[in-house]
C-alpha positions as CSV (number, residue, x, y, z in Angstrom):
1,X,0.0,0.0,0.0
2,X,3.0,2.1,0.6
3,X,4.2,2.0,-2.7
4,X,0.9,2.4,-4.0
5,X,0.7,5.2,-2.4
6,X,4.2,6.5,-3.4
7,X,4.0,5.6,-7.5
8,X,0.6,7.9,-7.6
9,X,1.2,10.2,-5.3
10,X,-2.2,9.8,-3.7
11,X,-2.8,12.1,-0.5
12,X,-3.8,9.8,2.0
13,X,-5.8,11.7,5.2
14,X,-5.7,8.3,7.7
15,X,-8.4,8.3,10.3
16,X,-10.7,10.7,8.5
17,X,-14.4,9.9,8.8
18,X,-16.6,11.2,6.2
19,X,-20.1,12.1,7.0
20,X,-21.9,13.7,4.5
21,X,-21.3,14.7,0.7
22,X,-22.8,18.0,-0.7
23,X,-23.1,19.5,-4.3
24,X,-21.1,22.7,-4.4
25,X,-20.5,25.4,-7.3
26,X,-17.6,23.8,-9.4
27,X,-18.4,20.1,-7.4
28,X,-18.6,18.6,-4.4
29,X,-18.1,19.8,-0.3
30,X,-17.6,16.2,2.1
31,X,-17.9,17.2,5.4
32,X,-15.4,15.2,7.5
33,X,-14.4,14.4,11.2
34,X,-11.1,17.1,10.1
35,X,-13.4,19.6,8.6
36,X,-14.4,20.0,5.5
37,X,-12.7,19.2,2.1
38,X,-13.7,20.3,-1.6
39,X,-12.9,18.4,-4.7
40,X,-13.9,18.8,-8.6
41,X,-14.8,14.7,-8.8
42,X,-15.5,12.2,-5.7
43,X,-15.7,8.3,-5.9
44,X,-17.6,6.4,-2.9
45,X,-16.1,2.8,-2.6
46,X,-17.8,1.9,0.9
47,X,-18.6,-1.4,-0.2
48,X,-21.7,-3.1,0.2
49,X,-21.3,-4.4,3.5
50,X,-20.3,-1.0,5.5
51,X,-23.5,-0.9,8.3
52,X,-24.1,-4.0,10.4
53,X,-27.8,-4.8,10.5
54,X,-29.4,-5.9,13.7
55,X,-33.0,-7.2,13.4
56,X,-35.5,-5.8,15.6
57,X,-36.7,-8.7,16.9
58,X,-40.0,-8.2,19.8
59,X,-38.5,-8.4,22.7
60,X,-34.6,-8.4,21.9
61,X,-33.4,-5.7,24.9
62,X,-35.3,-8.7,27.1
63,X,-33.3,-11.3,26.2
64,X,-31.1,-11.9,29.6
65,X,-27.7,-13.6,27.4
66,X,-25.4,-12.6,25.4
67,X,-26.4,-10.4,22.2
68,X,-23.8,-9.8,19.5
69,X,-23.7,-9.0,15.7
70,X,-20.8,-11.3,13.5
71,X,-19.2,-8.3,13.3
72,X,-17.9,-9.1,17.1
73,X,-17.6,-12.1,16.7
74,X,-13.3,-12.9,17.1
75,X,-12.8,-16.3,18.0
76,X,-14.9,-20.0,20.3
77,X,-12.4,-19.0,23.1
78,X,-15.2,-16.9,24.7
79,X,-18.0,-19.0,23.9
80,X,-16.2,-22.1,25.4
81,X,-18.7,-24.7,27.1
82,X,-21.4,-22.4,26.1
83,X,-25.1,-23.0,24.4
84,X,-25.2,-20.6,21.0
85,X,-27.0,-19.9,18.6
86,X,-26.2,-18.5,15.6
87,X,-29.1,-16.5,13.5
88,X,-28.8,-16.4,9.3
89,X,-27.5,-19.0,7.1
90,X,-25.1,-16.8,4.7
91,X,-21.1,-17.3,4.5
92,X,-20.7,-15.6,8.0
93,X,-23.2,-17.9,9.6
94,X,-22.1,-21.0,8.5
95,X,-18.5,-20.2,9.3
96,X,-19.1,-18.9,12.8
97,X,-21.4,-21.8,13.7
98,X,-18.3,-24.2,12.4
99,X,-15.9,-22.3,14.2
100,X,-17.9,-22.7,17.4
101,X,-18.5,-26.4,16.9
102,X,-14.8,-27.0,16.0
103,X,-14.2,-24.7,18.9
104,X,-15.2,-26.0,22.2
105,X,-19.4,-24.5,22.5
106,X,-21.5,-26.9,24.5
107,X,-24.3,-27.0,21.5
108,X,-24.7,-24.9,18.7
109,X,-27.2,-24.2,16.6
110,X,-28.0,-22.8,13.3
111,X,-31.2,-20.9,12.8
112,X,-32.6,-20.6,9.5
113,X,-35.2,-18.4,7.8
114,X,-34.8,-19.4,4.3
115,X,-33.4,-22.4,2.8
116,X,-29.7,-21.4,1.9
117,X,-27.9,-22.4,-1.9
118,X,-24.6,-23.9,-0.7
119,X,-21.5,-24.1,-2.6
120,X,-18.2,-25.2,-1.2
121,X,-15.6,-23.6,-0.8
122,X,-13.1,-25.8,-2.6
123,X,-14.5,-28.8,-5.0
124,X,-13.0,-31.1,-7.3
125,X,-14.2,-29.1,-10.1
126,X,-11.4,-26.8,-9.0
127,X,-11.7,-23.3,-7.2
128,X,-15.1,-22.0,-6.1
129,X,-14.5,-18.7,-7.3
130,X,-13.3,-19.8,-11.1
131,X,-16.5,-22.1,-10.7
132,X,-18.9,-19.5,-10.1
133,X,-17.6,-16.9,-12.7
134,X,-17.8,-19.6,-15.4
135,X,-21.1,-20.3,-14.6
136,X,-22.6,-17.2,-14.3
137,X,-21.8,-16.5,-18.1
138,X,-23.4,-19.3,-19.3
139,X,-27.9,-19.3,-19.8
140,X,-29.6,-19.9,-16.4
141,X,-30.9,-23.3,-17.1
142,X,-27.2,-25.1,-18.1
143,X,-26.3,-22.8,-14.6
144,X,-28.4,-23.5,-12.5
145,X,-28.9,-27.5,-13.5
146,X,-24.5,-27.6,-12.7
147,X,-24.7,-25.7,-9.9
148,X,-27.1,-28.9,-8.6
149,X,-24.7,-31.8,-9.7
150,X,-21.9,-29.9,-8.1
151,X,-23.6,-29.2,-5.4
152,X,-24.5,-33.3,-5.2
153,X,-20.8,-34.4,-5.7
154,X,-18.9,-31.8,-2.6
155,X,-22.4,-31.1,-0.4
156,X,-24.2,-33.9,-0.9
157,X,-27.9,-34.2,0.8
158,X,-28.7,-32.4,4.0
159,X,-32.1,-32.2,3.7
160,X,-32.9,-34.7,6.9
161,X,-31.0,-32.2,8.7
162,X,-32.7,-29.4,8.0
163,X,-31.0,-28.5,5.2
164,X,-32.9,-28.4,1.7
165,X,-31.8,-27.7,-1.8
166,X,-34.1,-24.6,-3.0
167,X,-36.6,-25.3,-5.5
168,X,-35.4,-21.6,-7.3
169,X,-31.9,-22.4,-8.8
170,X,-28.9,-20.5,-7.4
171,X,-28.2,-18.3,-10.4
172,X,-31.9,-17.4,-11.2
173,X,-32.0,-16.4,-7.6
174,X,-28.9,-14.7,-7.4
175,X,-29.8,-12.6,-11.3
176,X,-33.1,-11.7,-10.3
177,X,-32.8,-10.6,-6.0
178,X,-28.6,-10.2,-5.8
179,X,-29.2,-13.2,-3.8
180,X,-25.6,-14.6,-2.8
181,X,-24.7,-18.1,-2.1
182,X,-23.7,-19.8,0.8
183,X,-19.9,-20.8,0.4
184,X,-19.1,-23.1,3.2
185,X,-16.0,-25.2,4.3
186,X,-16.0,-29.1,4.8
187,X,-16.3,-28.4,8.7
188,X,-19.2,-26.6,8.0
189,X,-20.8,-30.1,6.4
190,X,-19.3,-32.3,8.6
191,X,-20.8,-30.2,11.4
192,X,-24.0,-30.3,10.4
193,X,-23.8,-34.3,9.3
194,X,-22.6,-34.8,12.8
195,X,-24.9,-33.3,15.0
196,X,-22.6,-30.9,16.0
197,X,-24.5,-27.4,14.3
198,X,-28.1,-28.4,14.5
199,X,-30.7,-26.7,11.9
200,X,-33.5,-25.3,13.4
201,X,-35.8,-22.2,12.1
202,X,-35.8,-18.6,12.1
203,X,-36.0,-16.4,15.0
204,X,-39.7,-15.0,16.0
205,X,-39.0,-13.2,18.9
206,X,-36.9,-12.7,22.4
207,X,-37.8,-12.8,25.8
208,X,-36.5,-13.1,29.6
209,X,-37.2,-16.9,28.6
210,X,-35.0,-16.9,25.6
211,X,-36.1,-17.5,22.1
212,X,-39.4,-18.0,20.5
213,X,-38.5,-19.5,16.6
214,X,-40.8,-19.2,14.0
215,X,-42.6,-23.0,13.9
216,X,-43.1,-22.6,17.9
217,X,-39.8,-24.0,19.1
218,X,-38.5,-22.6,22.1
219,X,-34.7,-22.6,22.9
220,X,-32.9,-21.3,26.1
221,X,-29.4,-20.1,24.6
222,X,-26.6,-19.0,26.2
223,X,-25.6,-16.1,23.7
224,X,-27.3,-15.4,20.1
225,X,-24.5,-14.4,17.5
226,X,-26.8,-12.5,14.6
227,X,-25.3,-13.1,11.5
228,X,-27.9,-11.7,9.8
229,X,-25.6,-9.3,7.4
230,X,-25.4,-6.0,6.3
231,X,-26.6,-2.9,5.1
232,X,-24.0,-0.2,2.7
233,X,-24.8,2.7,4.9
234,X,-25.3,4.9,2.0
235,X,-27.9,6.7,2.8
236,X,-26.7,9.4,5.9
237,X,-23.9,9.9,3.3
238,X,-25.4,10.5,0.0
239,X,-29.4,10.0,0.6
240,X,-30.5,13.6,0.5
241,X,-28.9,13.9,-3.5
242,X,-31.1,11.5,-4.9
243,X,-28.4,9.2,-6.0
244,X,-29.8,5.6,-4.6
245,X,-32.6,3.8,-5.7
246,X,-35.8,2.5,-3.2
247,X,-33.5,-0.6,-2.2
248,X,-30.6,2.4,-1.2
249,X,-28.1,1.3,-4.0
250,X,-26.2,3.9,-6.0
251,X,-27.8,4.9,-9.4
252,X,-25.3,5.6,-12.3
253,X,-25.3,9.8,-13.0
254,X,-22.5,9.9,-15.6
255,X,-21.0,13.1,-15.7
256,X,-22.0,14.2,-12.4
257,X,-18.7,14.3,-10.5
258,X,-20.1,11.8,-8.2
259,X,-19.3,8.0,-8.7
260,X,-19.6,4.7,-7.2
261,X,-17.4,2.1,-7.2
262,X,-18.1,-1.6,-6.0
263,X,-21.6,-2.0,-5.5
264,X,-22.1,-4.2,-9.0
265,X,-23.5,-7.3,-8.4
266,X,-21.5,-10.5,-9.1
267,X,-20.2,-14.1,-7.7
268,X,-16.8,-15.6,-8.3
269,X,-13.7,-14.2,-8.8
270,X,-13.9,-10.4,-7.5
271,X,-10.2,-9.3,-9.4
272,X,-10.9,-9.4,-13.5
273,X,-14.8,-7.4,-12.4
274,X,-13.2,-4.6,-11.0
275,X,-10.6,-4.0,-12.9
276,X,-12.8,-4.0,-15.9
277,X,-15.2,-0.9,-13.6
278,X,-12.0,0.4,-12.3
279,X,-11.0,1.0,-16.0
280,X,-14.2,2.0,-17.2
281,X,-14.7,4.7,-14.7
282,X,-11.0,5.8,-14.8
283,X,-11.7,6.7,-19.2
284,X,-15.3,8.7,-17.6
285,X,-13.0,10.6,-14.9
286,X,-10.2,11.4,-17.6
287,X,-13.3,12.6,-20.2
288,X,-14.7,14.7,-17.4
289,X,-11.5,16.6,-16.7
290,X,-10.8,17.2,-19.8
291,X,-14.0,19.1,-20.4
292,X,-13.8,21.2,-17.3
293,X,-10.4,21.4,-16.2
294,X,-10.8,25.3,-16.2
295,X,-13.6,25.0,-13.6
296,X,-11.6,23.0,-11.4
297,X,-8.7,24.8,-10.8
298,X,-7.3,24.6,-7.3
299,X,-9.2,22.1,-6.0
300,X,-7.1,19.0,-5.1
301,X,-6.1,16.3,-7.7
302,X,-6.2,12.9,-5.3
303,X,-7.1,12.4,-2.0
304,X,-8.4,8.9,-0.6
305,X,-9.9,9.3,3.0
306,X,-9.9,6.6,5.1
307,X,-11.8,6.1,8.6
């Protein structure tokens, strides 16, 4: 990063938290925990998964255990001997839930709202990631119908354990609601197969009792780990410009000064994508400053801020 750093001769303001971005005469104003700065162009690469979401589940500031989002979550050390659950069946889920099994928890358990499209991590077909990318060029039938026979041959059935293959193939899902996969690890399996992470259904409620799930169950945990994801935090930043659309994701305003960078949808290898958007909006920046490099004069050439 250094070097980086050094070879473009980026200005790098460390520890600077940006709060909010404003349209000014000759382009934008951020307002920032070091005041404010002003600059001609301004790219926001937040990422998508910026604002850890919490569900506000009836009852949750009753619940007398341990209450923590997965972005807490360090290591089993501190949930040693302990009874967990762990709430949403995405990547983080899975892995925490392993890690805790693996990792010395009395009982853990998996709660699940939907049924989750799993994909190992590593497969004989070769790397998950070179998997995916392949298969998401091809038509959504051939996709999806591989997706299941690889799914058979690393997986394997887990539907007696709670685990069922979604009627909706993975890459229909994933084209039509940016619905991700689950990528999981062997432990992961082998947990589950093993009664070691036991599958049980989404969370209703909290109480001083413990957990209400959503087919009646009641479960007395320990500690609830919410992996239940996250949201870009957009919105305190950029929401008043009209620059997101009703699900809070950046709209493309070429042109503007104001870009995004990383919030395309996409599986499998994360490199050759954005490079190609990296490119793409490197040409729209170079365009731009061409046509109003008078305007601009003065205001600073490259910053990155970093919080």
């Amino acid at each position: 990063m250094e070097s980086y750093v050094a070879k473009h001769d980026v200005k790098v303001r460390y520890g600077v938290r940006v709060d909010r971005i404003d349209q000014v005469a000759g382009g934008w104003q951020l307002a920032t925990s070091a005041g404010d700065l002003t600059a001609r162009q301004v790219i926001v690469a937040t990422g998508h998964d910026r604002t850890p979401r919490l569900p506000d589940w009836p009852g949750r500031d009753l619940f007398p255990g341990r209450l923590i989002h997965s972005v807490q979550y360090r290591n089993p050390r501190e949930f040693r001997g302990a009874d967990v659950l762990v709430v949403g069946s995405g990547c983080s889920g899975a892995d925490i839930a392993a890690d805790l099994a693996y990792g010395g928890a009395a009982r853990v358990r998996l709660a699940v709202r939907s049924q989750p499209h799993i994909m190992m991590r590593k497969s004989p077909w070769g790397p998950n990631d070179l998997v995916a990318a392949a298969l998401q060029r091809m038509p959504l039938p051939i996709a999806d119908s591989m997706d299941r026979v690889i799914r058979r041959t690393t997986v394997g059935n887990l539907a007696s354990f709670g685990l069922r293959v979604p009627e909706e193939g993975t890459f229909t899902t994933f084209r039509r609601d940016d619905a991700q996969p689950t990528v999981v690890d062997p432990d992961f399996v082998e947990g589950v197969k093993t009664g070691r992470i036991e599958i049980v259904a989404g969370v209703s409620s909290l109480d001083t009792d413990g957990v209400q799930l959503t087919d009646g169950t009641r479960l007395q945990p320990d500690a609830i780990v919410a992996a239940t994801g996250f949201s870009n935090g957009l919105a305190p930043l950029v929401g008043h410009l009209g620059v997101l659309d009703d699900q809070g994701q950046p709209l493309s305003r070429p042109g503007s000064g104001l870009y995004f960078l990383g919030y395309g949808k996409g599986v499998g290898v994360i490199g050759p994508n954005a490079r190609r958007a990296t490119e793409a909006l490197c040409r729209e920046l170079a365009s731009e400053r061409l046509g109003s490099s008078a305007a601009g004069a003065g205001l600073p050439r490259a910053s990155l801020s970093t919080r």
